[in-house]
C-alpha positions in Angstrom: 122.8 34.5 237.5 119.0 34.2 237.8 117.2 36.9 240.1 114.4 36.9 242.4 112.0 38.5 239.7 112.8 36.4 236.9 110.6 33.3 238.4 107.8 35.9 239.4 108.7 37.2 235.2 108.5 33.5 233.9 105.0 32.6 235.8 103.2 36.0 234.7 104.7 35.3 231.4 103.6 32.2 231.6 99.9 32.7 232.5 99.4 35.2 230.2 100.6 32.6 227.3 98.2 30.6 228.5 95.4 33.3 228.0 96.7 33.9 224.5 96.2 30.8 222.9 93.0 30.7 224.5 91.9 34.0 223.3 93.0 32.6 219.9 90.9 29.7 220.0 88.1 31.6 220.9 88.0 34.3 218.1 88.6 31.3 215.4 85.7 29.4 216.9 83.1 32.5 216.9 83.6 33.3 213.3 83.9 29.7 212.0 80.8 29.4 213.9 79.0 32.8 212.2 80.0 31.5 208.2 79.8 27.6 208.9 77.3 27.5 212.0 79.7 24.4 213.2 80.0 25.4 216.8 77.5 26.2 219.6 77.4 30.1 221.0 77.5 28.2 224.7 80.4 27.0 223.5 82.2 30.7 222.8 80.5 31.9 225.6 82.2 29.5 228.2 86.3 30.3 226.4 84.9 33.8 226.6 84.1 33.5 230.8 86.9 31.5 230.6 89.7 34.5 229.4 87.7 36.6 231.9 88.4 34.6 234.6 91.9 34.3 233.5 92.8 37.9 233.3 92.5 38.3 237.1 95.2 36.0 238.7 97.0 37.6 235.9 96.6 41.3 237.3 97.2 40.1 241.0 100.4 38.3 239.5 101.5 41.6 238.3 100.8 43.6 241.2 102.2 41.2 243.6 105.6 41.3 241.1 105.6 45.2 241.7 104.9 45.4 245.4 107.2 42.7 246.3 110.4 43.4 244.0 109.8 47.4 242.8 110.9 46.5 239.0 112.6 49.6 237.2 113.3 49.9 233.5 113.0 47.1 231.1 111.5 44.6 234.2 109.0 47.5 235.1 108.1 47.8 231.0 107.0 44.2 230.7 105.0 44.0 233.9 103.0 47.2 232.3 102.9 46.0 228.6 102.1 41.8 230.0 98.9 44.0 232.3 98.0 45.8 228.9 98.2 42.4 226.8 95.9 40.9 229.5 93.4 43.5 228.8 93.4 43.2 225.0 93.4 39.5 225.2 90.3 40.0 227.3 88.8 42.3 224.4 89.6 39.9 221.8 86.8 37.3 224.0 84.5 40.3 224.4 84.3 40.5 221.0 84.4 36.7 220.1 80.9 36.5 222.4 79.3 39.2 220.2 79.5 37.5 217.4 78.7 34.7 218.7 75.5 36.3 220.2 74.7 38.0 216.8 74.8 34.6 215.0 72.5 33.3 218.2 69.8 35.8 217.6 70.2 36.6 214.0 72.0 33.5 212.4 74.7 33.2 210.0 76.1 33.6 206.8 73.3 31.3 205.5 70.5 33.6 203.8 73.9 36.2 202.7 74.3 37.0 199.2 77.6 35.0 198.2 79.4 38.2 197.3 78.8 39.7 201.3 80.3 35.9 202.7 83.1 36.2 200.5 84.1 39.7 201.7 83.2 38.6 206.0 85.1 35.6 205.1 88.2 37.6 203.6 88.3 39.8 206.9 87.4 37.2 209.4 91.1 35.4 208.3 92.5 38.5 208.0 91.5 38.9 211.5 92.5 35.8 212.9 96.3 36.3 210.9 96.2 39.1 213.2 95.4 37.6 216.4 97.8 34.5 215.5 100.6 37.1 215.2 100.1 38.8 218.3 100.4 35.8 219.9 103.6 34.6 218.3 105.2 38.7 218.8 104.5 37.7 222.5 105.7 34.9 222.9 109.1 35.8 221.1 109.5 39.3 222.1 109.8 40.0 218.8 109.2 43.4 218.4 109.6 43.4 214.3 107.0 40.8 214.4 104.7 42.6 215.9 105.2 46.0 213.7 104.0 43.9 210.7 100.4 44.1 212.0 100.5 47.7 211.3 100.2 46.8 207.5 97.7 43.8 208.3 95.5 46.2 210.2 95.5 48.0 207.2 93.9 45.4 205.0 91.1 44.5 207.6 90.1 48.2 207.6 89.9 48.4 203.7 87.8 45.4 203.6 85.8 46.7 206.5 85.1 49.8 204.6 84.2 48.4 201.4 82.2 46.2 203.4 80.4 49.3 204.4 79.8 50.7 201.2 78.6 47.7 199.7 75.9 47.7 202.4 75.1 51.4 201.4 74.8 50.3 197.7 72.1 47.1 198.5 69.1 49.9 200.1 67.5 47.0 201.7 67.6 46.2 205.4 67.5 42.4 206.1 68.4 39.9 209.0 72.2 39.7 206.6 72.7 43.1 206.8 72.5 43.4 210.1 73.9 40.9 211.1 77.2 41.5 208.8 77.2 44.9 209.8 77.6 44.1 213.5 80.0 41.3 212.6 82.2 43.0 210.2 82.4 46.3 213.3 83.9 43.3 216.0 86.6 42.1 213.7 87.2 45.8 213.3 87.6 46.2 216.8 89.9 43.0 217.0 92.2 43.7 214.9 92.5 46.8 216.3 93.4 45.1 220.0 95.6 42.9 217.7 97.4 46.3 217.1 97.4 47.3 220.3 99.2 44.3 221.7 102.1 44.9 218.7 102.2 48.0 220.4 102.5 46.6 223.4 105.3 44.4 222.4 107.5 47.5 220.7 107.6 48.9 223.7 108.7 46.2 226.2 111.1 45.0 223.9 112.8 48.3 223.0 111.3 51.0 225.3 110.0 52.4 222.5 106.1 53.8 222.1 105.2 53.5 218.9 101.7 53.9 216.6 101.0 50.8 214.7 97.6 52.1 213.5 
């Protein structure tokens, strides 16, 4: 028999879907925009006011779910983990619009040594596989799902930090390296939101906090 909180459940779930695949496409726009130049920053910047705008109704839907209905146990942990997605998912737009600011002020990929594109270009999909999966762990409650972006987390940071020391070994400061550099620390920091949501999911699923990173 369905309960009162399941429709309030199914409407925050629902909303918060919606901000997911948005979040997505905003992320995979900003860096196909840094290494191909084929979107405009306006563009990012509206999806990223976009998520922020998003993430409010989102929080009220929450709140109004736990002042109205008092949720305990496994309703309770997906209110709290769906509040903590929003956030992330909000993070994951942050992020996009740096990138998209750095390619507005600095360019692209275009003036990088192929070597440097190759590596931004490795991490960038590695990102976005990360961000994809999140979405999909969401959406399924799939809490094995989401402990797979442990190890994909993993791959983003090697290539971040030989990243890193590649820029050590050039000795040269140009508009690339600077650019990359800022670049190649957003991914970072989305992939590490990517983890957090797995996190996220873990727990609402099982009731278990976990470490995925």
């Amino acid at each position: 028999m369905k309960r009162l909180i399941d429709s309030g459940l199914e409407q925050l779930a629902s909303m918060l879907f919606r901000m997911g695949e948005l979040a997505q496409k905003t992320v995979s726009l900003s860096i196909m925009n840094y290494l191909e130049g084929t979107h405009t920053p306006a563009q990012v910047k509206t999806l990223s006011d976009t998520l922020s705008e998003m993430a409010e109704p989102i929080e009220d839907t929450a709140f109004e779910i736990i002042a109205r209905f008092q949720p305990v146990a496994s309703d309770l942990r997906i209110v709290k983990s769906y509040m903590k997605i929003c956030y992330d998912f909000r993070r994951y737009g942050r992020y996009a619009l740096d990138i998209s600011q750095i390619y507005e002020r600095l360019s692209g990929m275009g003036e990088c040594d192929i070597s440097f594109r190759e590596t931004i270009e490795k991490m960038g999909l590695e990102t976005l596989e990360m961000v994809g999966t999140s979405i999909e762990a969401l959406r399924n409650h799939d809490p094995e799902l989401a402990k797979t972006l442990a190890e994909m987390e993993k791959k983003v940071d090697k290539l971040y930090y030989s990243y890193l020391d590649k820029l050590i070994e050039t000795k040269t400061t140009t508009g690339c390296t600077i650019s990359s550099l800022l670049v190649v620390r957003y991914l970072e920091r989305i992939a590490d939101h990517a983890t957090y949501i797995g996190e996220s999911i873990v727990y609402l699923a099982t009731g278990q906090k976990t470490r995925l990173r």
